[in-house]
C-alpha positions in Angstrom: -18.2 72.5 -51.3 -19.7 75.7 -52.5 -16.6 77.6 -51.2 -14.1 75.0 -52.9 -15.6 75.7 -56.3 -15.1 79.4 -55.8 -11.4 78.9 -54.8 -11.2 77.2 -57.8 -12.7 79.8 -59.9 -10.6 82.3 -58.7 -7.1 80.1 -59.0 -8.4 79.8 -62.8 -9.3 84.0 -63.1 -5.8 84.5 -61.5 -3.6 82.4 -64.3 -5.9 83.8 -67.3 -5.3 87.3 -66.0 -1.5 85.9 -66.0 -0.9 84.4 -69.2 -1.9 86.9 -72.3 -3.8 84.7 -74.5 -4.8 86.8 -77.4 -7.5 85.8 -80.1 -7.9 81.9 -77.7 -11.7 80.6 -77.7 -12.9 80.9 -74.3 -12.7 77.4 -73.5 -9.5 76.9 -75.4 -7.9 79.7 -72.5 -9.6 77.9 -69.7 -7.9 74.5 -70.4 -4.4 76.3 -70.7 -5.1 77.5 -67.4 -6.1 74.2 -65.9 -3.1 72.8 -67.4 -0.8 75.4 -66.0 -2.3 74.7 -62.6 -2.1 71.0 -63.1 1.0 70.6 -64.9 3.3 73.8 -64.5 3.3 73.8 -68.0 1.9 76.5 -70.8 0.9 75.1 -74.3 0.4 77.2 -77.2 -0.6 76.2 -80.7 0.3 79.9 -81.2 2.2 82.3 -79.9 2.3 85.9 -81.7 5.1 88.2 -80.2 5.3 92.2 -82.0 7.8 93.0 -84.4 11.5 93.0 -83.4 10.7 91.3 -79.9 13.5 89.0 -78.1 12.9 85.6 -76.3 15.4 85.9 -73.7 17.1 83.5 -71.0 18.4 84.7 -67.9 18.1 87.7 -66.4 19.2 90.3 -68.9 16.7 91.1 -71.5 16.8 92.6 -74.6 19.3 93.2 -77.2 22.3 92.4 -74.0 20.6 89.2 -73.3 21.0 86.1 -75.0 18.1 84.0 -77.3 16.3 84.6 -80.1 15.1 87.8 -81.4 13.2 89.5 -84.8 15.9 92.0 -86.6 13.9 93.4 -88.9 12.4 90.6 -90.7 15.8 88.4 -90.0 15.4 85.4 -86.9 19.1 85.9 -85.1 20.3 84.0 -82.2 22.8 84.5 -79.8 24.8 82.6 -77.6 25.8 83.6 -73.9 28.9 85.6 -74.3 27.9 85.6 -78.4 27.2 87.9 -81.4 24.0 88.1 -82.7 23.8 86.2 -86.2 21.0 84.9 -88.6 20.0 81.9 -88.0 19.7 81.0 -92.0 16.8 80.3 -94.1 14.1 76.9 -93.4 15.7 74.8 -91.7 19.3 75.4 -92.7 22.2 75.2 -90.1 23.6 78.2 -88.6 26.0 80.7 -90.9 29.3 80.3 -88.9 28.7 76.6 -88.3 32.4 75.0 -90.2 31.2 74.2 -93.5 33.3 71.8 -96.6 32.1 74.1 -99.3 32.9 73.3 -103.3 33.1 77.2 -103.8 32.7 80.1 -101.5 29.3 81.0 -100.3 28.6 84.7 -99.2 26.2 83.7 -96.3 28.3 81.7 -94.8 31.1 83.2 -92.6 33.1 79.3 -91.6 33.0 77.8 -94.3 36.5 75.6 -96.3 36.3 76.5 -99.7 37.9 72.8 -101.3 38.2 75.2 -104.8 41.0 77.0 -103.2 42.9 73.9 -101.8 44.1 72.9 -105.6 44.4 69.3 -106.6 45.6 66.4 -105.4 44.4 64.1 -102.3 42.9 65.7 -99.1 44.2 65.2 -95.7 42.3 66.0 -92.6 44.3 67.2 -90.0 43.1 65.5 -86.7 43.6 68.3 -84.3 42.4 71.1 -86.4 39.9 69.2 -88.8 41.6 71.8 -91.4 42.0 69.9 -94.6 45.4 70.5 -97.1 46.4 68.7 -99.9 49.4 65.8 -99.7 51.8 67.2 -101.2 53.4 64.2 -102.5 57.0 62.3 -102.3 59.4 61.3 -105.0 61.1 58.0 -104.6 64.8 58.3 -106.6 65.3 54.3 -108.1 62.1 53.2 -106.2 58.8 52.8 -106.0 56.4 54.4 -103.0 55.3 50.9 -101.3 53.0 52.0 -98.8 51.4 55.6 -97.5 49.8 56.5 -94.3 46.7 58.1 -93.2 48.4 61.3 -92.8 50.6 61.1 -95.9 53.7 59.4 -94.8 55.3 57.7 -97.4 57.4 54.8 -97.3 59.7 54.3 -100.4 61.3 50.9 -101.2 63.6 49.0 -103.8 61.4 46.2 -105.8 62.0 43.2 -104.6 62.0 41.1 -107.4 60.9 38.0 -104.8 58.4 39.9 -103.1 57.4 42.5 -105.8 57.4 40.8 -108.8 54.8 37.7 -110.4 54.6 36.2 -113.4 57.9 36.0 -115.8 59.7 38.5 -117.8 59.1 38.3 -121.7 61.6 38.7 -124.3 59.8 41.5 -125.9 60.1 43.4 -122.5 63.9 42.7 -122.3 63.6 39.4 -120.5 63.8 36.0 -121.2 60.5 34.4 -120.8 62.2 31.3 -118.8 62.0 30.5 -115.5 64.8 27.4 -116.2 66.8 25.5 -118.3 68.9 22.4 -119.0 72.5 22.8 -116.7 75.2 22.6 -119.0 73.4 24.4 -121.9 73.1 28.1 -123.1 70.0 29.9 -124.4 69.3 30.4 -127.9 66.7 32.1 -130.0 64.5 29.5 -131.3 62.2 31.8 -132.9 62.6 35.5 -133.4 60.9 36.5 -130.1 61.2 33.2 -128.4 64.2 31.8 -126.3 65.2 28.6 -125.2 67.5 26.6 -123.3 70.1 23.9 -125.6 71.2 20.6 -124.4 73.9 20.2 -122.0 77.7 20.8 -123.8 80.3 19.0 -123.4 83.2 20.1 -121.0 85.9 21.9 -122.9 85.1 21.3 -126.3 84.1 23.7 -129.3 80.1 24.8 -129.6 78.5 25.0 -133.2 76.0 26.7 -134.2 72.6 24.8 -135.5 71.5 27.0 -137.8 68.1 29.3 -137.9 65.8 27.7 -134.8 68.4 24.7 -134.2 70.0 24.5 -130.7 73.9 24.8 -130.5 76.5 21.6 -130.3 79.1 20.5 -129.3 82.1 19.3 -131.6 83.8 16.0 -130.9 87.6 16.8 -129.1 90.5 16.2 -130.8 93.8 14.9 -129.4 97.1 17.0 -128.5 98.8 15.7 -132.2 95.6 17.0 -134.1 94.4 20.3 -135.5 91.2 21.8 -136.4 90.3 21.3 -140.1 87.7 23.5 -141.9 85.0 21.9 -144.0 83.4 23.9 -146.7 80.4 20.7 -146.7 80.2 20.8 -143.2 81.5 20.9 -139.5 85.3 21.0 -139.1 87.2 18.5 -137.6 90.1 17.3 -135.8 93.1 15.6 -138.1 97.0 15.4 -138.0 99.1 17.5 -140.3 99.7 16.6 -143.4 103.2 18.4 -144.4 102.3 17.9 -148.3 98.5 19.1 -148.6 98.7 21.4 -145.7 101.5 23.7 -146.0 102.8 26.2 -148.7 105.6 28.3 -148.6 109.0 28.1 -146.9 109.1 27.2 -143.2 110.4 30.3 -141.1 112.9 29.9 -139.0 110.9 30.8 -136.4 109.0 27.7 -136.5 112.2 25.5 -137.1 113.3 26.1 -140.7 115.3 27.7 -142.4 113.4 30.8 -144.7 115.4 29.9 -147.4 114.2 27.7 -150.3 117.8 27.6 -151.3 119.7 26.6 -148.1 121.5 23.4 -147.5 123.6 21.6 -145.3 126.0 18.5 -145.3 128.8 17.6 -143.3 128.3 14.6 -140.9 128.0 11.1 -141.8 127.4 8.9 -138.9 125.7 9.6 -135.5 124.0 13.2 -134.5 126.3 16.2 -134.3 125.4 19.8 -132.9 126.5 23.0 -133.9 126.5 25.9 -131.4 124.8 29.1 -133.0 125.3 32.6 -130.7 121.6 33.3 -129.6 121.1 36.3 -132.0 121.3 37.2 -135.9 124.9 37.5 -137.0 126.6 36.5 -140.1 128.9 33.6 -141.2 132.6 34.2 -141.3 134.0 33.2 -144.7 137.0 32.8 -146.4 135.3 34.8 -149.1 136.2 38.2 -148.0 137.9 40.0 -144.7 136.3 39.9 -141.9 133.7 43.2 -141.7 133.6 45.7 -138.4 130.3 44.3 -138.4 132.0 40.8 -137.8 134.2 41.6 -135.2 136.6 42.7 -138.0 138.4 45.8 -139.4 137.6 45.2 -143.2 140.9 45.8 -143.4 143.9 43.4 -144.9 147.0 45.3 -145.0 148.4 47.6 -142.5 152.3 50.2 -142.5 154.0 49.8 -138.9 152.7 53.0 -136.7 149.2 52.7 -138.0 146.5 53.6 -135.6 143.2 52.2 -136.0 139.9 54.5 -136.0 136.6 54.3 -136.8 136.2 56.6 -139.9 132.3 55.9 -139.7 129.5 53.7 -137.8 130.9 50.7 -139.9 133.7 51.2 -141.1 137.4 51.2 -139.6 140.3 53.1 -141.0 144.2 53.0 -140.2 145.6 56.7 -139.3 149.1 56.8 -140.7 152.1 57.7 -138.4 154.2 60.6 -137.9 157.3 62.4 -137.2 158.2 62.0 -133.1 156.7 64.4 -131.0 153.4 65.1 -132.3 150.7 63.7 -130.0 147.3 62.3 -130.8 143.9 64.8 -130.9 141.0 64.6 -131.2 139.0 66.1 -134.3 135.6 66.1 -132.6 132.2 64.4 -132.5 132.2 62.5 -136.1 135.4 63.9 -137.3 138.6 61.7 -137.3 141.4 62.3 -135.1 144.7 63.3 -136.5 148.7 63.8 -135.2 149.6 67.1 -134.3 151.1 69.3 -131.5 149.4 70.4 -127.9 147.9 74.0 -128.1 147.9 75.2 -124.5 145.3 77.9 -125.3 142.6 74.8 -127.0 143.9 71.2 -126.1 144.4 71.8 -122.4 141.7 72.0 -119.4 142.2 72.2 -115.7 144.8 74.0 -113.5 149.2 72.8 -113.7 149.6 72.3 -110.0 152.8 73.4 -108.1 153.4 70.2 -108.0 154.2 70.0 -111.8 155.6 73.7 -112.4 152.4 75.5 -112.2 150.5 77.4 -109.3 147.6 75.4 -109.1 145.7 78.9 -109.7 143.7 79.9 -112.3 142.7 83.4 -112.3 143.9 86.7 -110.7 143.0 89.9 -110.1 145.4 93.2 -111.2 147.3 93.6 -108.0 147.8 90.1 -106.5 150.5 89.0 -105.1 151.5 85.0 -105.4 153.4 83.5 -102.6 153.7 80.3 -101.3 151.6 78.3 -98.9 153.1 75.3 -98.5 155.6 73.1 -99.7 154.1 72.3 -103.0 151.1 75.3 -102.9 150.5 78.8 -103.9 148.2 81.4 -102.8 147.0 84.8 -104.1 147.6 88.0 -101.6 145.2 90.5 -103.1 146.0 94.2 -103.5 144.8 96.4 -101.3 144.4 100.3 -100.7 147.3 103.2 -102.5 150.0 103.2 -99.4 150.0 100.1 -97.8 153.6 98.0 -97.8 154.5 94.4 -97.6 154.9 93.2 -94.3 157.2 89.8 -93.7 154.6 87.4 -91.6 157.3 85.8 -89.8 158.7 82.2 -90.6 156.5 79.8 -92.5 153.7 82.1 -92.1 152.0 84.4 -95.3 153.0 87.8 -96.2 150.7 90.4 -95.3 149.9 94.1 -96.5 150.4 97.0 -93.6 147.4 97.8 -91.6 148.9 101.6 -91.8 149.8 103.1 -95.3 152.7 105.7 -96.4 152.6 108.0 -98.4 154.0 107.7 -101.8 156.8 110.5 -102.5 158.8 112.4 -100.2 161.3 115.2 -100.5 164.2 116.3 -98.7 164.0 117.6 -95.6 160.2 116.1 -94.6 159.0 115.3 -91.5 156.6 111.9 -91.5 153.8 111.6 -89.4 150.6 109.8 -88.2 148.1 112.4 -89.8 145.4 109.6 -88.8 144.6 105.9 -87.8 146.9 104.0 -89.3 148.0 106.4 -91.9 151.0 108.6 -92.5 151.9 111.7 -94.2 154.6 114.5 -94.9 155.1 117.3 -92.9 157.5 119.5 -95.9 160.3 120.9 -94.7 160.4 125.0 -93.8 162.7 127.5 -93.3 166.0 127.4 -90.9 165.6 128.1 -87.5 162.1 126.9 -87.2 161.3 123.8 -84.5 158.9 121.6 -84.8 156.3 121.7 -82.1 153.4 119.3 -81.2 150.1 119.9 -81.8 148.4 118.0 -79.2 146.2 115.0 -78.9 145.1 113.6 -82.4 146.4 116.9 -84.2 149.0 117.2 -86.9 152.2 118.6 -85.8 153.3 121.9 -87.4 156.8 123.7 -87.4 157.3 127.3 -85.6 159.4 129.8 -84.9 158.1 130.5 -81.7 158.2 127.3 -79.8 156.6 127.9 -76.4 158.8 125.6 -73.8 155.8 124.8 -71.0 158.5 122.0 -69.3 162.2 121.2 -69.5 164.0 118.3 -67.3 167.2 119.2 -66.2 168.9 116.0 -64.9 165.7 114.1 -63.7 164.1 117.9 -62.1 161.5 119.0 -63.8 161.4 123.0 -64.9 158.0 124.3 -66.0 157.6 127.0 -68.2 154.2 127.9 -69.1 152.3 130.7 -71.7 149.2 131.2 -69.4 149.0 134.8 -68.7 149.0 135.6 -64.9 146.7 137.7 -62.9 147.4 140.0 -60.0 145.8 138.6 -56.8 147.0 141.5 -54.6 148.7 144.8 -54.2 150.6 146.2 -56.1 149.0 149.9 -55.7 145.3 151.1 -57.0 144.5 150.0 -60.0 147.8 148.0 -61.4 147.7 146.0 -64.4 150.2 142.9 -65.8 150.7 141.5 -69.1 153.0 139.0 -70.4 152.7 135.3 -69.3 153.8 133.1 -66.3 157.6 133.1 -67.6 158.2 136.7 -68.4 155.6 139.6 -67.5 155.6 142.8 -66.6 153.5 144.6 -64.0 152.6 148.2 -64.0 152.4 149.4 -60.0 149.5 151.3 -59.8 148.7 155.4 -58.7 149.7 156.7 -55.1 152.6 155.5 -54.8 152.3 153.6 -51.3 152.6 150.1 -52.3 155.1 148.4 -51.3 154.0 144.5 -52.2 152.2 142.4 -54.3 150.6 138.7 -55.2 150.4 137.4 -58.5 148.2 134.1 -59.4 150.1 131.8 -61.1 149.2 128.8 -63.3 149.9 125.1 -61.6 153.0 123.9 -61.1 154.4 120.6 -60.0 156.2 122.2 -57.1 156.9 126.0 -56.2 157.5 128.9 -58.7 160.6 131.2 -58.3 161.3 134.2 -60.1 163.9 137.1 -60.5 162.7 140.6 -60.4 163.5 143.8 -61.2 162.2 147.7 -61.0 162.5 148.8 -64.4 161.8 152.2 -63.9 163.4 152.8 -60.0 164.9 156.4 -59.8 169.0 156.5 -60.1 169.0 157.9 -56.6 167.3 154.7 -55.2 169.3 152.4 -57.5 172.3 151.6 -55.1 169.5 151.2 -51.6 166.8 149.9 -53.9 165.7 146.2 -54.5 162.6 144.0 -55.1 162.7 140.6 -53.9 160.8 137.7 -54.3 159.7 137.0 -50.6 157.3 133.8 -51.3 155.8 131.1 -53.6 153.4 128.6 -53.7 152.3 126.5 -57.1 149.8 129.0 -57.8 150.9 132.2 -56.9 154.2 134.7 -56.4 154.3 137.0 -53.8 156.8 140.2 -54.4 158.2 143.0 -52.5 160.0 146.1 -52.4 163.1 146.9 -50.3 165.5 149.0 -48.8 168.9 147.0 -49.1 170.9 148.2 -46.2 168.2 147.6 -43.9 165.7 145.2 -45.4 162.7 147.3 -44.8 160.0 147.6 -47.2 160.0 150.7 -49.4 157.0 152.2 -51.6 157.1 152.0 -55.2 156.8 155.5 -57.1 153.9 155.8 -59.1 153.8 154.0 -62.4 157.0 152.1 -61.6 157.3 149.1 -64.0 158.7 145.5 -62.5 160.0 142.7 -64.6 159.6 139.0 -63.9 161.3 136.1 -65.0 159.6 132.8 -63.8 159.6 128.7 -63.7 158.5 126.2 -61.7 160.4 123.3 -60.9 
């Protein structure tokens, strides 16, 4: 037992030496220690921790942890994951808690000012629990019948059945009844009252009562009665009386006659009618003659020839006649006609046809030509350009002007020609002698007096004579030379003296060329034994040569010697 105590004592020494229990009364620290042994549980009725200490939870300590610390004076806590921030003053809640403030409060850091939300209704918004003001709704020609929680409003005609209780009074612009007699019509009774008259009758006139009196209704009258006025009182229904109803004269609109002096007499015995035409006109008379207006002239004497006119817009005159021949015209618009003669240039319009001794045309320009076109028809052949002649179109066809044109003068001895398209001209006349030569394709012809002959046809052959100049080909010595042309030339044999023949080129021919030659210059002694020959020809060249006549050989030319040629081509 001894030993159980002393356990004891020392479980008790070893939670003392434990738990710091500063300034506790002895016994006071040795039932906190029982306690703690007992119950697991340390109670305090004080606890003093040193300036700017932390009550942690966890594992971290310190300002990293999170609890409750001393910051100088200020209690903070701080959340896991947190900031530290005061806790607030006594017993207040904590400074970021979210706060409906009227104003803005410096210590608090949450907080919805309601100052700064203007005015008007508040709305909390469910999700958020942020608050803003309902903005509002207008409802054009109706009234906002309901709104929700959250502001939506629901606008709505009135109904005046649903809407509406109690009834409209007449100083609010309605009536003040909610019925009435059927049959009747509302009247003011008062000055601010209305009220609902006695049923009136179908189809008759309504009376008024007077000041607060309901209308009436006035007896009917009958389909022979009219309505009579009554200075004492309501009018009535009553027949005519033709004596005390009536002044004045009876139009004759209404079945008199407007006169107050008209009368008529005639029949005797039974009903007679007299037809009237249905519109004013007046009574023929004896009286006077009958008027234009009447159907009339308002004339009573008239001369044989007189022509009947109206001399103005009621009144006829009688135009007198005249000698023979004159014809009736017209003086105008408002102006009488009178007798006189047809002026062509005033009293005629339109266009004499052929057909009555005119041409049916009428206008021209300077320079047409009027033939006919018909058997009873004229046309207009317009001029044309300086040159051109009438040409005959054949029979019962139009005249036409030349496509070509001649000139317009000529003297003796001129040559006409086409000097282009469809044009002629004059070639004057020149001296004697001269012939007139062509000058090719699309060129004016001209007169010469030396005609070059290029081809002659002598009964159906053709001879060609042509001014081309030939060239030597061949031979005819060292350096010979030719001048001349194809028909007559002339060829100078060249030095040495040992030619003997030569080629010439010639210009084309249809066939062959042939031509006579002869040595100009040959010496006398050779004269008699001497000749040179054409030996060949082709159409393009001439071949030549020299020769003894009594044996035919060839024989040199001297030096210098000059032959002759005479050529054509047939």
């Amino acid at each position: 037992m001894q030993r159980f105590r002393s356990f004891v004592v020392g479980c008790l020494l070893a939670v003392l030496a434990v738990v710091a229990l500063d300034a506790q009364p002895l016994a006071t620290q040795i039932q906190i220690a029982i306690n703690r042994l007992t119950t697991g549980v340390t109670p305090f009725t004080q606890l003093a921790l040193t300036a700017s200490s932390y009550i942690n939870w966890g594992t971290t300590l310190g300002t990293s942890g999170y609890g409750i610390r001393d910051n100088a004076g200020v209690i903070e806590f701080k959340n896991s994951a947190g900031s530290w921030i005061p806790i607030g003053s006594g017993t207040g809640a904590p400074a970021d808690a979210s706060f409906w403030t009227r104003v803005s409060e410096a210590s608090l850091t949450n907080e919805t000012v309601m100052g700064a939300l203007g005015t008007g209704l508040v709305i909390n918004t469910t999700t958020t629990g942020v608050p803003t003001i309902y903005a509002g709704v207008t409802c054009t020609n109706q009234f906002l019948r309901a709104l929700s929680a959250i502001g939506a409003s629901t606008c709505a005609s009135v109904s005046l059945t649903a809407d509406v209780t109690g009834t409209l009074p007449v100083a609010n612009g309605g009536t003040g009844l909610t019925s009435g007699t059927s049959g009747g019509v509302p009247y003011y009774s008062a000055s601010n009252v209305l009220a609902s008259s006695g049923a009136l009758s179908a189809s008759q006139i309504v009376l008024g009562g007077g000041a607060g009196a309901s209308p009436t209704s006035l007896a009917a009258g009958t389909s022979t009665t009219l309505l009579h006025g009554n200075a004492a009182g309501s009018p009535t229904f009553s027949a005519v009386s033709l004596t005390a109803d009536i002044t004045g004269i009876l139009l004759g609109a209404n079945g008199g006659t407007s006169n107050g002096f008209f009368a008529v007499s005639g029949p005797t015995t039974s009903l007679k009618t007299f037809a009237f035409p249905d519109v004013s006109a007046t009574v023929l008379t004896t009286n006077a003659a009958v008027t234009p207006g009447q159907g009339g002239t308002g004339i009573s004497s008239y001369t044989i020839g007189d022509i009947i006119y109206a001399s103005g817009a009621t009144t006829l005159s009688a135009l007198a006649g005249v000698a023979t021949g004159n014809a009736l015209i017209s003086g105008g618009v408002a102006t009488a006609p009178s007798w006189g003669k047809i002026a062509l240039t005033t009293h005629v319009s339109g266009t004499l046809p052929a057909a009555n001794g005119g041409t049916g045309i009428a206008s021209y320009a300077i320079g047409d030509l009027l033939y006919a076109t018909g058997a009873t028809s004229f046309g207009k052949l317009a001029d044309v350009a300086v040159g051109s002649y009438l040409r005959a179109g054949g029979v019962t066809t139009a005249p036409l002007w030349s496509t070509a044109t001649l000139p317009n003068t000529a003297t003796a001895g001129d040559v006409m020609y086409a000097s282009a398209a469809n044009t002629y001209a004059n070639l004057t006349a020149v001296a004697v002698g001269q012939v007139l030569g062509s000058g090719g394709v699309a060129t004016a012809p001209a007169w010469t007096a030396t005609p070059q002959l290029t081809s002659l046809s002598l009964g159906g052959t053709a001879v060609t004579f042509s001014g081309t100049a030939p060239s030597i080909a061949s031979g005819f010595g060292t350096s010979p030379s030719i001048a001349g042309t194809a028909t007559a030339m002339r060829i100078n044999v060249g030095t040495g003296g040992t030619a003997s023949a030569g080629v010439i080129t010639m210009p084309a021919s249809t066939t062959v060329w042939n031509c006579h030659v002869e040595n100009l210059t040959g010496t006398l002694g050779n004269y008699a034994n001497q000749r040179t020959v054409q030996i060949s020809s082709t159409t393009t060249s001439v071949s030549i040569e020299n020769q003894t006549i009594s044996t035919g050989a060839v024989l040199a030319w001297t030096a210098s010697d000059v032959v002759a040629l005479l050529c054509g081509a047939y």
